[in-house]
C-alpha positions in Angstrom: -1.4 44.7 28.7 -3.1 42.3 31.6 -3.6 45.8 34.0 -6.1 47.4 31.2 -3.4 50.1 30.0 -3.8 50.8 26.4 -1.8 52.9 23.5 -4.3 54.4 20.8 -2.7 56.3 18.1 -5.2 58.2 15.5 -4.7 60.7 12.5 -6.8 62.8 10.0 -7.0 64.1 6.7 -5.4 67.2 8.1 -1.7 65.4 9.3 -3.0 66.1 12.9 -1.6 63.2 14.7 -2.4 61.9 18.6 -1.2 59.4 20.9 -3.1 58.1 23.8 -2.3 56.0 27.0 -5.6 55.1 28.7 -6.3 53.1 31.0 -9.8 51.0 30.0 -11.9 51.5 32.9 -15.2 49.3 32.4 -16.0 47.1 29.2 -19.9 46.1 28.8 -21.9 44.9 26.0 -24.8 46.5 27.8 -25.9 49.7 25.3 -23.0 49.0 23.0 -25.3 48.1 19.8 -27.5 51.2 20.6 -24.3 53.4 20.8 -23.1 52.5 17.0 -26.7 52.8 16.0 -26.7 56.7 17.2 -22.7 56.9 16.0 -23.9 55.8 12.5 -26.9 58.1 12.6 -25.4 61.0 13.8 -22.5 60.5 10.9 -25.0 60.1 8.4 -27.1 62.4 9.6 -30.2 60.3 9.4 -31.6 57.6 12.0 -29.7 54.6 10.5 -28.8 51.0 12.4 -25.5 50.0 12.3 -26.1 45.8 11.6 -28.2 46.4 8.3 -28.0 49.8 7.2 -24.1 50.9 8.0 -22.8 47.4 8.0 -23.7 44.2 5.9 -26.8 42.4 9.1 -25.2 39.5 9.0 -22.4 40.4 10.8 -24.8 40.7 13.6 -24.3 36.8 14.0 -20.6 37.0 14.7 -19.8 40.4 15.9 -20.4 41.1 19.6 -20.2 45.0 20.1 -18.7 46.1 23.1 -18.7 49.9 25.1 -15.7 50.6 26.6 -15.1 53.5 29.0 -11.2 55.0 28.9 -9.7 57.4 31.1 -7.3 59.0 29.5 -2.9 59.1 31.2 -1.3 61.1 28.4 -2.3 62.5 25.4 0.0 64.4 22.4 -1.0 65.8 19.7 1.2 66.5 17.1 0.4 69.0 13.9 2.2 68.8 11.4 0.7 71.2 8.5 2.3 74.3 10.6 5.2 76.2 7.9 7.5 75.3 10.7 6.8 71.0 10.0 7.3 71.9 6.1 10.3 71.7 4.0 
């Protein structure tokens, strides 16, 4: 959408599933690269970099990280591993 509203939808291993509207509220490349480098580390659970050590470096040549800030308009989450979801 041209007005920055967006529709995320997400699940896990555990059949917990969400849905997001957000609105996207600012979009920089400014600390974007230094964000996936502490994402990656902290998954990890080592200091990694993401172009190089998560990812393949040479996608640093194509790929342009970007940050983006979302404020959130509705959110559901839906679980269904409850004995009322199963047959």
């Amino acid at each position: 959408m041209s007005d920055g509203r967006q529709e995320a939808s997400a699940s896990s291993a555990s059949s917990d599933h969400v849905l997001q509207r957000v609105t996207v509220e600012q979009m920089t490349e400014e600390g974007a690269l230094e964000h996936l480098d502490a994402l990656a580390s902290k998954y990890v659970g080592r200091p990694i970099r993401y172009f190089g050590d998560c990812i393949p470096a040479h996608f640093a040549e194509t790929e342009v990280p970007l940050l983006c800030r979302i404020r959130p308009a509705h959110v559901v989450a839906l679980d269904a591993t409850g004995p009322e979801c199963r047959p």
